[in-house]
C-alpha positions, -999 to 999 in steps of 0.1 A, spaced: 177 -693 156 153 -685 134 142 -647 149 181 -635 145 178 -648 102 145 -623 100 168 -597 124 197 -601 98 170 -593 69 151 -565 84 180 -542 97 198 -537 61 161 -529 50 155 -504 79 187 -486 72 178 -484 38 142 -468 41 160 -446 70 186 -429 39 182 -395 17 164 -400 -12 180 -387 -43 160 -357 -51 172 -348 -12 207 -355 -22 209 -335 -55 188 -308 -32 215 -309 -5 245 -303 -30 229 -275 -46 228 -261 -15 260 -267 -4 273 -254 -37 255 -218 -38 278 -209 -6 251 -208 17 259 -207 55 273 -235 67 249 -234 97 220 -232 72 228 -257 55 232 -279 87 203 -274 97 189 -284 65 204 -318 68 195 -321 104 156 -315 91 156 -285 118 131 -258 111 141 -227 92 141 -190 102 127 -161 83 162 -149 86 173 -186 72 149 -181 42 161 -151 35 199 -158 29 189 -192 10 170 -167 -15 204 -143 -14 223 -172 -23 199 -180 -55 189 -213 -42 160 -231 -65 126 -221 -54 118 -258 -57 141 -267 -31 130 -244 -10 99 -253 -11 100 -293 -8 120 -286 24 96 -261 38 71 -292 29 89 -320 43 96 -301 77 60 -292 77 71 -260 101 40 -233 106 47 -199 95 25 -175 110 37 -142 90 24 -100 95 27 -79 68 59 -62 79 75 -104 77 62 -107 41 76 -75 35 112 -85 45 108 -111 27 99 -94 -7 130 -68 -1 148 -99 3 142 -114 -28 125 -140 -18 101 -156 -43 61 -148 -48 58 -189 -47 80 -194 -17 60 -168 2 28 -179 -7 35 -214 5 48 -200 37 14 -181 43 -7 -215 35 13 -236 63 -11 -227 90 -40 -243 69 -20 -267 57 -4 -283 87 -28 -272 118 -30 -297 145 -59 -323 138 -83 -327 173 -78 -353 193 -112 -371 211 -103 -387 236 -130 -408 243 -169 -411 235 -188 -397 272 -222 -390 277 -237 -357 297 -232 -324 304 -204 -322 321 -166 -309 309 -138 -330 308 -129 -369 296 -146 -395 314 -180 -413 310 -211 -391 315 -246 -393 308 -270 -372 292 -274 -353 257 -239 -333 245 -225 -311 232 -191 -326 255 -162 -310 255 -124 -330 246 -92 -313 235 -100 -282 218 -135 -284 201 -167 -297 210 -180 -324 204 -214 -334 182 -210 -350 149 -174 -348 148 -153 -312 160 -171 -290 144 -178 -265 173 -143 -246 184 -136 -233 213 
């Protein structure tokens, strides 16, 4: 009996962590309230990515730069943006600070390497090999940590 009294405890704790914070709820309303598409700002409570196109109308509609911003950051979506993108962007009134954070995501948020084991030899691939490295696992090679990319 006892496992179902620490299920009864645990559950309303794990709905709890699971809710919107209130920085995202005052976030949320503000963008509700600027008249912002209604698809936008779905996707928003979803925690769906946002387009360049998406960005764009949130900046039309005079949403905070902040908000932006800690959304962008708590999606952690990669923006990989040309000039011509940045330049949309600018005609579309879209912040300096909102832009610049955009163009740091790839630095910011780019994938860590994964080794996938500790082998020996000279030979590509996972698996257990003898003789001196550099080996090869999941994007970089391998001697004193990833330091050689492929």
């Amino acid at each position: 009996m006892k496992p179902f009294r620490l299920l009864f405890l645990l559950v309303p704790l794990l709905l709890a962590a699971c809710g919107l914070s209130d920085q995202e709820k005052a976030d949320y309303a503000a963008v509700q309230r600027s008249g912002v598409n209604s698809a936008i700002y779905d996707k928003m409570v979803h925690g769906d990515s946002l387009s360049l196109y998406d960005i764009e109308a949130l900046a039309k509609a005079r949403v905070n730069d902040g908000i932006i911003i800690r959304y962008l950051r708590n999606t952690q979506t990669i923006y990989t943006l040309n000039a011509t993108d940045v330049q949309n962007l600018v005609n579309a009134g879209v912040s300096k600070s909102v832009i610049d954070y955009m163009m740091q995501t790839p630095r910011l948020y780019q994938p860590v390497p994964v080794v996938v084991g500790v082998g020996y030899g000279p030979y590509w691939g996972p698996g257990p090999y003898w003789g001196p490295g550099p080996y090869y696992y999941g994007g970089c090679y391998y001697r004193n940590g990833c330091q050689y990319w492929h």
